[in-house]
C-alpha positions in Angstrom: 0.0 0.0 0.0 3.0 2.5 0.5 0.8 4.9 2.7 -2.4 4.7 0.3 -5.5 5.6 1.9 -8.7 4.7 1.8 -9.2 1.2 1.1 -12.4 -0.3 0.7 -12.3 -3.9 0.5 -15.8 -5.3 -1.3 -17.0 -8.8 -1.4 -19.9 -10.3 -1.5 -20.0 -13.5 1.0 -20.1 -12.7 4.7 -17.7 -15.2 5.3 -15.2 -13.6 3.1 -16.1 -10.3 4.2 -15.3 -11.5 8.2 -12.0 -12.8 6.8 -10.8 -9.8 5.3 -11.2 -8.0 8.6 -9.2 -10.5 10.3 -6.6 -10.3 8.2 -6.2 -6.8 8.6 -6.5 -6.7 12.1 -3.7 -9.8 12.3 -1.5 -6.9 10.0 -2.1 -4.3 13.2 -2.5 -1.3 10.6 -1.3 1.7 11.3 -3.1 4.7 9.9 -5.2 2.8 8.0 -8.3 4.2 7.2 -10.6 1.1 5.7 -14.0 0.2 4.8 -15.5 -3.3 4.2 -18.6 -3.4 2.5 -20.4 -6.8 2.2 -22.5 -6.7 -1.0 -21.8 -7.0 -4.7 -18.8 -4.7 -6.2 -20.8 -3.8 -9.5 -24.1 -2.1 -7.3 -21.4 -0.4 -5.1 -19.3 1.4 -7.7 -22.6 1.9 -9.8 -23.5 4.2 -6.9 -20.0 6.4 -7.0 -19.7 8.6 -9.8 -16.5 10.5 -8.8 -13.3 8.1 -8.3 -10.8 10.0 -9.1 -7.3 9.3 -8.2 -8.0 5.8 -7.3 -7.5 2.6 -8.3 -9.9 -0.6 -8.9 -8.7 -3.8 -8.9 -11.2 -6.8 -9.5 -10.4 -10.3 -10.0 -13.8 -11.8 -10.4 -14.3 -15.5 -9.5 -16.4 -18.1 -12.0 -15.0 -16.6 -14.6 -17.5 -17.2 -17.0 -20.4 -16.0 -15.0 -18.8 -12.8 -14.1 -16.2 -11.7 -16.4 -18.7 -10.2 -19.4 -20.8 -8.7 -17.0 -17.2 -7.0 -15.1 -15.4 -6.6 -18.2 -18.9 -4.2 -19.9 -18.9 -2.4 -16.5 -14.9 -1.3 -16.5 -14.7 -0.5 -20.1 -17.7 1.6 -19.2 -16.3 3.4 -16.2 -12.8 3.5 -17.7 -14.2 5.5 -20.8 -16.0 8.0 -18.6 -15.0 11.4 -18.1 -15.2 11.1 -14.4 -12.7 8.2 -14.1 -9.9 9.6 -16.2 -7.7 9.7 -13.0 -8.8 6.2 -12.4 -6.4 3.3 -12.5 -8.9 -0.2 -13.6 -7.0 -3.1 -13.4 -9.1 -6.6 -14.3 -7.1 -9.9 -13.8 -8.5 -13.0 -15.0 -7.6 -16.3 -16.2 -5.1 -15.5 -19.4 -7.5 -18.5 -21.8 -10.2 -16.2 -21.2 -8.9 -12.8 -23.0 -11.3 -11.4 -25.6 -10.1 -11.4 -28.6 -11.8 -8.1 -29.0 -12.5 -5.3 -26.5 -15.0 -2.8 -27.0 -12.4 0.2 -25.0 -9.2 -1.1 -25.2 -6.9 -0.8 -22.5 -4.2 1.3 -22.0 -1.6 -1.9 -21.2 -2.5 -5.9 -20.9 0.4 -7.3 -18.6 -0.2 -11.5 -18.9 2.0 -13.4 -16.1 2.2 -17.1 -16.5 -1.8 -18.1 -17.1 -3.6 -14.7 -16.2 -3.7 -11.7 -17.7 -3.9 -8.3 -16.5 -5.7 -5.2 -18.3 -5.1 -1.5 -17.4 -7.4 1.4 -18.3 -6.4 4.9 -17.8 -3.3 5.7 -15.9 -2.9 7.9 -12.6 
């Protein structure tokens, strides 16, 4: 994190979500200003219009549920005038790359069998 703040940590299974805070409290933060919202990521960033000068990172499980549905919503957001200052960074299984992307990204990094795409840049 290098002295980022907030972070805002969003999953959707309770059991996950009481995981993630005790992980973090097993790290004994310091300054760490945090928010863990139990619910589904696409409704929660739906609801925020202004991100700027953050950064998304999803890495969506059932990849072929998900990964349309994710993939529409970042190219979306990405493309929007009030996320220019927003990093979006989707990491998925490398097999399932699109062959074509509706915004293309600024930068697709691929490490051994998943692959990374970066819209925008901060």
């Amino acid at each position: 994190s290098r002295g980022a703040n907030p972070f805002i940590f969003i999953e959707i299974e309770r059991k996950h979500c009481r995981a993630i805070k005790r992980n973090i409290d097993a790290m004994e933060p310091r300054n760490l200003d945090y928010k863990i919202v139990c619910g589904d990521a696409m409704n929660y960033l739906r609801r925020y219009k202004t991100l700027t000068d953050s950064i998304i990172f999803a890495s969506p499980p059932y990849i072929d549920t998900f990964l349309p549905r994710v993939l529409t919503s970042f190219e979306k957001a990405a493309s929007a005038e009030y996320n220019n200052r927003t990093l979006f960074a989707l990491q998925f299984p490398r097999r399932a790359l699109p062959s074509k992307l509706q915004n293309e990204p600024k930068r697709i990094h691929t490490i051994g069998d998943n692959a990374i795409l970066f819209w925008n840049e901060i």
